[in-house]
Each structure stands twice: as C-alpha cells, then as structure tokens.
KEPA-653987 format. One record per residue: residue in three letters; y, x negated, z negated of N, C-alpha, C in turn. Coordinates in steps of 0.05 Angstrom, whole numbers, padded with zeros to 5 digits, always signed. Layout:
BEGIN
ALAYXZYXZYXZ ...
***
This chain:
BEGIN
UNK-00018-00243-00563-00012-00242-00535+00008-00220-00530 UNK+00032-00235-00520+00044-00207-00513+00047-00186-00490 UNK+00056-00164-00482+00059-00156-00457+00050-00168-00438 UNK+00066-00175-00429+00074-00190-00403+00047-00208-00395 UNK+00032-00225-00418+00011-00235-00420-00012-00216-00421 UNK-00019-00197-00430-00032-00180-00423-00037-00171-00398 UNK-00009-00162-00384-00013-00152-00359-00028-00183-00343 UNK-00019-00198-00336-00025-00232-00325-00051-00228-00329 UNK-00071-00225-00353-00095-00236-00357-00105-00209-00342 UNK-00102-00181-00350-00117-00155-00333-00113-00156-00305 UNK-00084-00166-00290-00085-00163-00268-00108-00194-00255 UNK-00114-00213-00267-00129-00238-00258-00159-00230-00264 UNK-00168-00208-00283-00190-00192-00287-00193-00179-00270 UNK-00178-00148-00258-00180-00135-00240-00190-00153-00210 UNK-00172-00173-00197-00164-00187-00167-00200-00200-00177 UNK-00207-00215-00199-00237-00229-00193-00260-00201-00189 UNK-00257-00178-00200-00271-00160-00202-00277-00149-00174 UNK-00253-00146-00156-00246-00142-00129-00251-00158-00113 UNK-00252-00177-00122-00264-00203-00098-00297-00201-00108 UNK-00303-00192-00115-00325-00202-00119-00352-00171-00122 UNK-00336-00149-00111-00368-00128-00106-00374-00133-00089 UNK-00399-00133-00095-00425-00127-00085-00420-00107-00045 UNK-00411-00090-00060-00407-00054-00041-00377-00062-00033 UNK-00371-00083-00028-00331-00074-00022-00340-00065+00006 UNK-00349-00078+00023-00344-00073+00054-00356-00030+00057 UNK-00377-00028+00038-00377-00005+00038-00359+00021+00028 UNK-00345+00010+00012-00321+00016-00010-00301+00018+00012 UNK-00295-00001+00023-00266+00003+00046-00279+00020+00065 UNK-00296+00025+00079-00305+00044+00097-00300+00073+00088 UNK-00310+00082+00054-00309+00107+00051-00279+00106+00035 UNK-00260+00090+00034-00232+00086+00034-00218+00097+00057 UNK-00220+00079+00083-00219+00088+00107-00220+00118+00116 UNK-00245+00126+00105-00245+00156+00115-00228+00174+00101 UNK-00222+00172+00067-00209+00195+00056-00180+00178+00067 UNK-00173+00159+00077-00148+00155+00086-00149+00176+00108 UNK-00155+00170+00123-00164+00195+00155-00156+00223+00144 UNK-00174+00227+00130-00170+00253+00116-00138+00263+00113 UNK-00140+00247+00097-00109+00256+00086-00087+00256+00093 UNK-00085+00237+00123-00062+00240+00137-00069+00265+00150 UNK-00087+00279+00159-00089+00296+00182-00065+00323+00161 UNK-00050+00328+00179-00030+00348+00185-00004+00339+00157 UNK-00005+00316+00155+00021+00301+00151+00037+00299+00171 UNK+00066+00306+00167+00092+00308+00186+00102+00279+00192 UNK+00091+00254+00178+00100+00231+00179+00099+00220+00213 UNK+00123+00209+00217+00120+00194+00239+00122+00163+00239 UNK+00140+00152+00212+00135+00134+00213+00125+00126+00185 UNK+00104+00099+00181+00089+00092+00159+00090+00072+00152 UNK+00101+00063+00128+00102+00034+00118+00084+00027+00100 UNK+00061+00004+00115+00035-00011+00102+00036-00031+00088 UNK+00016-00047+00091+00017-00070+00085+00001-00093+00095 UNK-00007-00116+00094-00030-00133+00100-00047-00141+00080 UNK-00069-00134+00088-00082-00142+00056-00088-00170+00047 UNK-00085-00178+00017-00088-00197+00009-00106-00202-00018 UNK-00113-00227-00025-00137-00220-00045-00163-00199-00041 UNK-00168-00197-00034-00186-00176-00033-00185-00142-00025 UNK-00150-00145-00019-00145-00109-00026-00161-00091-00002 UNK-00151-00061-00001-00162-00049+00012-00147-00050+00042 UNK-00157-00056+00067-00143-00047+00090-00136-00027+00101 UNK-00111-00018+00109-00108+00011+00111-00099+00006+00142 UNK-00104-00019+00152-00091-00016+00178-00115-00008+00200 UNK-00134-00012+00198-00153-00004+00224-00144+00035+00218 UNK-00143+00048+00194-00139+00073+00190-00123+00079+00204 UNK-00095+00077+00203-00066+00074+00207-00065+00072+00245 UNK-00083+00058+00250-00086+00050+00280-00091+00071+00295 UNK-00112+00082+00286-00134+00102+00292-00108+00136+00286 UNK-00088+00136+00269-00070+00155+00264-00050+00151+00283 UNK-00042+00122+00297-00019+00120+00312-00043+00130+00333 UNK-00054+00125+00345-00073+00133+00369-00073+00162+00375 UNK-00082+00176+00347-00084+00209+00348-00061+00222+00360 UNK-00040+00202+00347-00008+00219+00355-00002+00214+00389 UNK-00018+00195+00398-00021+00194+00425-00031+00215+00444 UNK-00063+00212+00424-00072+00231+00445-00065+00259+00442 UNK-00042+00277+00418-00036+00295+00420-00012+00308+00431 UNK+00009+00279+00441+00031+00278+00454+00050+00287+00434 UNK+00055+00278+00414+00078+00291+00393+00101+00283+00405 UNK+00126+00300+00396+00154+00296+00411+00163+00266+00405 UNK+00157+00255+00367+00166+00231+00362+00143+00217+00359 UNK+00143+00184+00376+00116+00171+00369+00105+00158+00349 UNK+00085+00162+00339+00084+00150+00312+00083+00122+00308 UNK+00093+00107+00291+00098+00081+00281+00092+00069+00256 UNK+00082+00040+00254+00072+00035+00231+00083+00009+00230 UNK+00095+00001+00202+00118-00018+00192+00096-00034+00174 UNK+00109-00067+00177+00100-00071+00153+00115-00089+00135 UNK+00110-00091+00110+00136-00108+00095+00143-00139+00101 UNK+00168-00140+00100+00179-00170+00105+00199-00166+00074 UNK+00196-00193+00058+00202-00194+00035+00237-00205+00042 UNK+00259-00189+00027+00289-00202+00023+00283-00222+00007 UNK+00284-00253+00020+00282-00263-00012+00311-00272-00035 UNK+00326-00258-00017+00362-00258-00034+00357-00237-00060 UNK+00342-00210-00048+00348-00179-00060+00324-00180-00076 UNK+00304-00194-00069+00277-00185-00072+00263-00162-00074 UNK+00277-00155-00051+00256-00130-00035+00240-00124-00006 UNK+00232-00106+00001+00225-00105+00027+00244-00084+00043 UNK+00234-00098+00077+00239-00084+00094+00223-00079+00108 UNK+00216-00069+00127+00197-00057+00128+00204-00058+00167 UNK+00178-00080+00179+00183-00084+00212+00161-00069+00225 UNK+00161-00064+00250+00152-00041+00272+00120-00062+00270 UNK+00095-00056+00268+00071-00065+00273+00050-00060+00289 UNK+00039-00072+00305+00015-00056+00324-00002-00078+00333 UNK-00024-00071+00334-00049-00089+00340-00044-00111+00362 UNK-00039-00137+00352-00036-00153+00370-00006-00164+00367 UNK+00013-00154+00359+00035-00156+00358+00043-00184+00348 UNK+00062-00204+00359+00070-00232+00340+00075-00235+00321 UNK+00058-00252+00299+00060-00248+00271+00063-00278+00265 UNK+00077-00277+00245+00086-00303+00230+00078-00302+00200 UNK+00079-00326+00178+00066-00329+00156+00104-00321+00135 UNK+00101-00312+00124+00124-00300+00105+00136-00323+00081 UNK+00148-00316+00068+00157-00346+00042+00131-00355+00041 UNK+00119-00327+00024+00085-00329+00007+00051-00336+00019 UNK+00060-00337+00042+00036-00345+00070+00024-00316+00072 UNK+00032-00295+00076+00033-00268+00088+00034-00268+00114 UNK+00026-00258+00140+00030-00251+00151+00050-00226+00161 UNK+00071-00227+00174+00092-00205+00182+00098-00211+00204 UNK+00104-00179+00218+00114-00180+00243+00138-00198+00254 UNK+00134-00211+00272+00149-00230+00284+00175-00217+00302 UNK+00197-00211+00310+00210-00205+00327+00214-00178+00337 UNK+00206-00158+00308+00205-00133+00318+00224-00122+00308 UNK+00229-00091+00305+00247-00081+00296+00243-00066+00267 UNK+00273-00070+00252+00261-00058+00226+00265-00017+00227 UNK+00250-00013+00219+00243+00014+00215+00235+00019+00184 UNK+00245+00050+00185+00248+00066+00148+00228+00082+00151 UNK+00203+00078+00137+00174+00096+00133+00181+00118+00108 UNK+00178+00147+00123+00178+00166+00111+00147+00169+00090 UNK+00129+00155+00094+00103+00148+00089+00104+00122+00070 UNK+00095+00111+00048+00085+00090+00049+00069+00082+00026 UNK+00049+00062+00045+00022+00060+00022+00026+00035+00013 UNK+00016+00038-00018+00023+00010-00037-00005+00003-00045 UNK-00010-00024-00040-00034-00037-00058-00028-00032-00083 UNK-00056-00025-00100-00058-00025-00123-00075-00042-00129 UNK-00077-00061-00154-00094-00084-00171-00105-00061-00184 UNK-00089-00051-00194-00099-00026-00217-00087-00002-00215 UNK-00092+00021-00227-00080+00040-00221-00088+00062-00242 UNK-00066+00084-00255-00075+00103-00272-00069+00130-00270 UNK-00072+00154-00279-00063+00177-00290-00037+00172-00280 UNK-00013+00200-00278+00010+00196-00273+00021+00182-00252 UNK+00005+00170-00234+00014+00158-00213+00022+00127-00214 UNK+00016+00123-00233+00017+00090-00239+00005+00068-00230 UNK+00024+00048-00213+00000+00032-00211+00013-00006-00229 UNK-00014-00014-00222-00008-00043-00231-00002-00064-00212 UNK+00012-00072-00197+00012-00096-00179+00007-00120-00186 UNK+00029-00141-00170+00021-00170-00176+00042-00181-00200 UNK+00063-00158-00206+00083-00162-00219+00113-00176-00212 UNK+00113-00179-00192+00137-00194-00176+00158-00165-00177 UNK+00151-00139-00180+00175-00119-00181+00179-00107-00143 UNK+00165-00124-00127+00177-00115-00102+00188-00089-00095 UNK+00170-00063-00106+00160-00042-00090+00176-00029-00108 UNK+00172-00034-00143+00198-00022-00144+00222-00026-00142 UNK+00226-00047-00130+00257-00055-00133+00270-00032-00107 UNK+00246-00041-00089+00255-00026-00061+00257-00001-00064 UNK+00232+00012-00072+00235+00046-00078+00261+00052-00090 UNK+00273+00034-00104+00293+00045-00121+00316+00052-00108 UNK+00317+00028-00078+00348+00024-00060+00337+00045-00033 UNK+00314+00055-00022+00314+00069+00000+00317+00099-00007 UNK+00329+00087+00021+00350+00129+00021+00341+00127+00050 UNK+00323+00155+00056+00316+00178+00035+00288+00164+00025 UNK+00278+00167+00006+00255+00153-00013+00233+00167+00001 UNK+00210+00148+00010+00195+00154+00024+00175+00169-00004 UNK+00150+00181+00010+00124+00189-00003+00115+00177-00002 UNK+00105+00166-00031+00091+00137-00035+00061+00138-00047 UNK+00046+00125-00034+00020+00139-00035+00008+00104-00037 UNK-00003+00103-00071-00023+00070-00075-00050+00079-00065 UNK-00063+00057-00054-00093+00052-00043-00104+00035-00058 UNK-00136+00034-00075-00148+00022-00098-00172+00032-00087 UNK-00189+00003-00099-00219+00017-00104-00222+00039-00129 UNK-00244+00038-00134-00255+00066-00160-00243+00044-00185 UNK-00255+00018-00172-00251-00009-00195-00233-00019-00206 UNK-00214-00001-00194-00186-00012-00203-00180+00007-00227 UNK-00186+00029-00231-00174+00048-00249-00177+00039-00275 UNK-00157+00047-00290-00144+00048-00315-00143+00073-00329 UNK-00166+00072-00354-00169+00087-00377-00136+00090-00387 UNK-00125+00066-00405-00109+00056-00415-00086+00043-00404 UNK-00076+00050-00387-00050+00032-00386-00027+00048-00392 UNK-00013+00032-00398+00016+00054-00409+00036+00027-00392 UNK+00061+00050-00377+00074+00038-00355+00096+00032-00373 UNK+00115+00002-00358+00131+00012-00378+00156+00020-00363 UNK+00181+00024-00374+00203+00032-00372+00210+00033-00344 UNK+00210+00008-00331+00217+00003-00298+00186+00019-00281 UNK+00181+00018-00291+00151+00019-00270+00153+00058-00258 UNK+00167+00055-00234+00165+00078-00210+00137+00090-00210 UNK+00132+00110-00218+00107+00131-00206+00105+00137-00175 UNK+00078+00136-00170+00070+00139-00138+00072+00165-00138 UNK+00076+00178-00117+00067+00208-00107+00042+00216-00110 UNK+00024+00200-00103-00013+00203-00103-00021+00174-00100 UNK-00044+00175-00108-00063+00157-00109-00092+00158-00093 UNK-00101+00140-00074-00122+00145-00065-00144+00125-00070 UNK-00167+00128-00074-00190+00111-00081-00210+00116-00059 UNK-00224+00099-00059-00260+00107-00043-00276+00131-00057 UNK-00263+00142-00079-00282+00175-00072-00260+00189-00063 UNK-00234+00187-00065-00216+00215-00058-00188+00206-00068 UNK-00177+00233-00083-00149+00224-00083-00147+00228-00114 UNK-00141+00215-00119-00138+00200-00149-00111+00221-00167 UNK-00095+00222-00144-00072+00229-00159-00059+00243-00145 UNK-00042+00265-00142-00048+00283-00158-00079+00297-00164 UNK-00077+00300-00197-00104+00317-00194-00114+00349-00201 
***
C-alpha cells in the first residue's frame, strides 16, 4: 500500500471513529468551552470557520457567542466571522461574512456557504482536523484546500485546527507540502503548542 493509500484508508478510519462515539455531543460541549477559553483576550476581529461536516467539531455556536461578547463590550472594530467558499478554478478558499440566519446556499460539494455576502480576510482561522499530530500537523480530507490557500493569503492568518482527543496521531509524519497549524485544540485543551 502506498502513501497516498495509507492516508485514504486512516483518514476513512478516523471520519467512522468520529461518527460514531458514544460521548461526541459531550466531547463538542467541552470543545466549545476550551474554544471560549482561548479566544478570550485575542486581538482578532475577524475569524475564518467552517461548517461542519461528517461528524466534525462545531465551532460556530462558540464563534457566535465571541461575535456577541465583542458586542456587548463595544469594541472600536466589530467582530466578524467568515466562512469558506471553495475557488473551484484555483482550488482554494475564500472566505464570506457569516451570521446566524444569514442566506445560505449548497457549494460544488453540497456544503453549505454564505449566500450574497461579502468576502472578508480572517486574521483568525480554524481548520477541521480528521487527525491531527505533534508539530502542528494536521490530516484533512486531502483535496489540499487549506493549504493551497494558507500558502496565497497575505497577511497569513493564525491558524488554529479543532479535533476531538480521537483524532490524534502517535505517528504521522507530514509530508513535504503539508503547512503546520499555529495550535491545535481538542476537548481537553490545547494540543499544540505544548
């Protein structure tokens, strides 16, 4: 089996492992909270998410609850939360203005994305992880999106993956292309840096 096959069969191991605890709904709750955590006295005003799929973790009820705070503390700039719309010329993202309720449409991939909004550059942004290791590594779906994009945004946001505990990786070795996150966060804490 080579590479590439490797990764395919771990990442189809990891996504059934994830669909299928027992504890997830409890798992995203104490997710949720070290998310809370960790934005408090971040300079970010704006944040680029995502929608969850397969099973991942939601970071948007968090994210909600962080655009709200910046409300009720009156900051000079208001805070904003983006979420990806795929180039499918470049194959990358951009990243549109999001908020509860807002018109959403189904993407190439049957994603949901903001409908008619504006695109905005997240000084912030959180990446699903399938898997995730040491060094800031994570494993995706393999399509390249996140790094393709990290590679073309100026100025390069702080990039911070979200994973259960279940996702982590003893063993993985990244290879050549594969972009390191800034930090990593799980349902006990923060993964990365440690």
């Amino acid at each position: 089996m080579d590479k590439s096959d490797e990764k395919a069969a771990l990442r189809k191991a990891l996504i059934e492992q994830r669909l299928n605890m027992p504890d997830r709904l409890q798992r995203a709750d104490d997710l949720q909270q070290v998310m809370r955590i960790w934005l408090i006295g971040r300079p970010d005003a704006v944040i680029g998410a995502y929608w969850p799929i397969k099973g991942e973790f939601d970071p948007l009820p968090a994210l909600h609850r962080w655009k709200e705070d910046g409300e009720l503390i009156d900051e000079p700039q208001p805070r904003r939360i983006g979420l990806p719309v795929v180039d499918k010329v470049h194959k990358t993202l951009t990243f549109w203005a999001w908020y509860p309720g807002c018109p959403m449409e189904e993407d190439a991939y049957g994603i949901p994305k903001p409908k008619d909004t504006e695109v905005i550059v997240p000084t912030l942004l959180f990446v699903p992880c399938v898997g995730y290791s040491a060094g800031g590594y994570r494993l995706g779906y393999g399509g390249g999106f996140y790094d393709r994009t990290l590679a073309t945004l100026q100025p390069k946001p702080f990039t911070v993956g979200l994973g259960f505990t279940q996702g982590y990786l003893d063993e993985f070795e990244p290879e050549p292309h594969d972009v390191p996150l800034d930090a990593i966060l799980n349902d006990n804490g923060v993964v990365w840096p440690v």
